[in-house]
C-alpha positions as CSV (number, residue, x, y, z in Angstrom):
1,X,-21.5,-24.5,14.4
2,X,-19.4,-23.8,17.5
3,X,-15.9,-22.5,17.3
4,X,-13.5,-23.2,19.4
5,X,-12.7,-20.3,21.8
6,X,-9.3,-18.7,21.3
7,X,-7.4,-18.7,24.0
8,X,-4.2,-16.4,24.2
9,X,-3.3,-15.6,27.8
10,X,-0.2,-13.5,28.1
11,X,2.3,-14.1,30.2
12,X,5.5,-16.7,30.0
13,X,5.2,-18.9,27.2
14,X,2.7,-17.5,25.7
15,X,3.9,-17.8,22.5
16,X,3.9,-21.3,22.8
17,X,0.4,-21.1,23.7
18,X,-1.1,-19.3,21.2
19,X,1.3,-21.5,18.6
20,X,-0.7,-24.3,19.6
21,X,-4.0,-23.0,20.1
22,X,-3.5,-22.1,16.1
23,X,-2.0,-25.6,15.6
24,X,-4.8,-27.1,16.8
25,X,-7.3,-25.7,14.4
26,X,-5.4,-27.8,11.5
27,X,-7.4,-31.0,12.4
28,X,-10.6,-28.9,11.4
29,X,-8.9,-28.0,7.9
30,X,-7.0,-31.2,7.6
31,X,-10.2,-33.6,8.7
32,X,-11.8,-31.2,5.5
33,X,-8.8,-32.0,3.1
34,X,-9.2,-35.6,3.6
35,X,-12.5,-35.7,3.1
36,X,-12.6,-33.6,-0.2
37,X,-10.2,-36.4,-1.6
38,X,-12.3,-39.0,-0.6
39,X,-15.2,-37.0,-2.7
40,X,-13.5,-35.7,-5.5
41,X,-12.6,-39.7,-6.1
42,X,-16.0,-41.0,-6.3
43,X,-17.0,-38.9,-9.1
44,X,-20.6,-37.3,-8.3
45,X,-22.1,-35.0,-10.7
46,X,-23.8,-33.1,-7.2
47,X,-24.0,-32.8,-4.0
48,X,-27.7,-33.8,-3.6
49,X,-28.9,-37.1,-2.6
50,X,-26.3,-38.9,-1.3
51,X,-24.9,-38.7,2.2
52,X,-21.3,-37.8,0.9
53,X,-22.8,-34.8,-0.5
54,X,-24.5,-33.5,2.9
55,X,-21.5,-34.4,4.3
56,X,-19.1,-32.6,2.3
57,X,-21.0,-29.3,3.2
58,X,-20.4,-30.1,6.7
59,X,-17.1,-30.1,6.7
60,X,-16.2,-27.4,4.4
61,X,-18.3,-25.3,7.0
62,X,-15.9,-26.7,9.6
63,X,-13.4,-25.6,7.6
64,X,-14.8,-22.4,7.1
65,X,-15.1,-21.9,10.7
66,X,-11.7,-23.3,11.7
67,X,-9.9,-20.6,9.2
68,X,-12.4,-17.7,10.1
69,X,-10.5,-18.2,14.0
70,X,-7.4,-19.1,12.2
71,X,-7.5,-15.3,11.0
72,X,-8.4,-14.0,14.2
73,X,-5.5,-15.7,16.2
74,X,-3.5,-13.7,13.8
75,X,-4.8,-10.5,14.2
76,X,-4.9,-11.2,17.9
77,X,-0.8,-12.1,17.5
78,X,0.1,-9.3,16.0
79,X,-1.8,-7.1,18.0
80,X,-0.6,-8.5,21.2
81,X,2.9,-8.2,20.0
82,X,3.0,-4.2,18.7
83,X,5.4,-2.1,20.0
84,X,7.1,-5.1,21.6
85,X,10.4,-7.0,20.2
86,X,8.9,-9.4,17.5
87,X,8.9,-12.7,18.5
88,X,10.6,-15.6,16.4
89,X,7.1,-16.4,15.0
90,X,5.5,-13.2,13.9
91,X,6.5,-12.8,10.5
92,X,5.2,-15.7,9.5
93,X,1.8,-14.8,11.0
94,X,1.4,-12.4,8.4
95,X,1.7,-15.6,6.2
96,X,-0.2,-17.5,7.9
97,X,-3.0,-14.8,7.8
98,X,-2.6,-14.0,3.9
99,X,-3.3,-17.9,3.4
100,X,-6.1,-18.4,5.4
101,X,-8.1,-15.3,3.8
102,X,-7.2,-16.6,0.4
103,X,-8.0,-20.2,1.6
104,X,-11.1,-18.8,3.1
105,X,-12.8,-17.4,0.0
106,X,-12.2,-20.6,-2.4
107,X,-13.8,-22.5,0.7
108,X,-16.6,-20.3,0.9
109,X,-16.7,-20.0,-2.9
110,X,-16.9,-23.5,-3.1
111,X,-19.9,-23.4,-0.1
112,X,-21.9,-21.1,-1.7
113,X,-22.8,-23.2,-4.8
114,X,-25.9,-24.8,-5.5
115,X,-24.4,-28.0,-6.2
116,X,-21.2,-29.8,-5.3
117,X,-19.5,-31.9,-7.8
118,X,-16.5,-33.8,-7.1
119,X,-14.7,-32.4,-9.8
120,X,-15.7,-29.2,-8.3
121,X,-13.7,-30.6,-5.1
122,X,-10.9,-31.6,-7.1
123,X,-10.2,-28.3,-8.0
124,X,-10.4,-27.0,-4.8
125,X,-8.6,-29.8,-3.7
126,X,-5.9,-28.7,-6.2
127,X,-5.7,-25.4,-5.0
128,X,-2.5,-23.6,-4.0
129,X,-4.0,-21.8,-1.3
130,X,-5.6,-24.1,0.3
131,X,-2.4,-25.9,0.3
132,X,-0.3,-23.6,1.2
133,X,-2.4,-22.9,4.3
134,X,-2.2,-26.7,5.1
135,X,1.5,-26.9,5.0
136,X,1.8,-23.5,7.4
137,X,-0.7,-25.4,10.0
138,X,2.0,-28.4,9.4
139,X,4.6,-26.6,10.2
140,X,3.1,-24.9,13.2
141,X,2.4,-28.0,14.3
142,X,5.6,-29.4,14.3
143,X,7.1,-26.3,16.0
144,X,4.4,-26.4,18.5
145,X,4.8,-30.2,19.5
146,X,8.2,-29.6,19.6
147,X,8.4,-27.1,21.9
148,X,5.8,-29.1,24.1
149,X,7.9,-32.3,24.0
150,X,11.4,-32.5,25.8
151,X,13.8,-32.9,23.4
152,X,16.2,-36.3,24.0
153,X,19.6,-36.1,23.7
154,X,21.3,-37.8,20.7
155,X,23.7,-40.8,21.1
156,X,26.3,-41.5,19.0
157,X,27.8,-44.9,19.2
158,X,30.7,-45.9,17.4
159,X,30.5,-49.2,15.5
């Protein structure tokens, strides 16, 4: 499996750059997340034989991949940003690191079994970790977008 190339140029805005690039590798975790749900619900005793169950190896790999560059945006972060003023960002990068290597190892926990179950999933699926790492990549993502979108003026009206 490919992963995306990180790209973290420096120069004005870059912050907002590498907050996105980060951002963007939720859809790989989230697209995972979703899928999990859908097979923890249908209640298979394994992995094998079914095309759910090839399927959910897939995308935990995805995952796995996805978090792997997750933790090296944040090493890259915060070595791109020693000795400098710390940007608005960087503590939670440490965070944001600490979730995706615990995230990482119930993933590949998960992986590395010789069969799936969907209960198996559903306790993944249940885990703090992994959703604690979800709701960082959510909130990245909302800062991110923000930043990216001009923001419109509110109008109050009286009434």
């Amino acid at each position: 499996m490919d992963r995306p190339e990180l790209d973290f140029e420096v120069h004005e805005g870059g912050s907002l750059r590498m907050l996105a690039a980060i951002a963007e590798r939720c859809n790989a975790v989230e697209e995972c997340y979703e899928f999990m749900l859908a097979y923890a619900a249908q209640g298979l005793p394994t992995d094998h034989g079914s095309e759910s169950g090839r399927r959910i190896r897939e995308f935990l790999g995805r995952a796995i991949d996805a978090v792997t560059a997750l933790i090296e945006a944040c090493t890259i972060a915060a070595e791109r940003e020693e000795g400098e003023p710390a940007a608005p960002h960087q503590p939670f990068m440490a965070v944001l690191d600490r979730d995706a290597r615990h995230s990482l190892a119930a993933l590949e926990l998960v992986l590395a079994q010789p069969s799936i179950s969907s209960q198996l999933v559903d306790n993944l699926n249940a885990s703090i970790h992994l959703r604690a790492l979800l709701t960082d990549l959510f909130l990245l993502g909302e800062i991110a977008g923000a930043r990216r979108t001009p923001s419109m003026p509110v109008v109050a009206t009286s009434g």
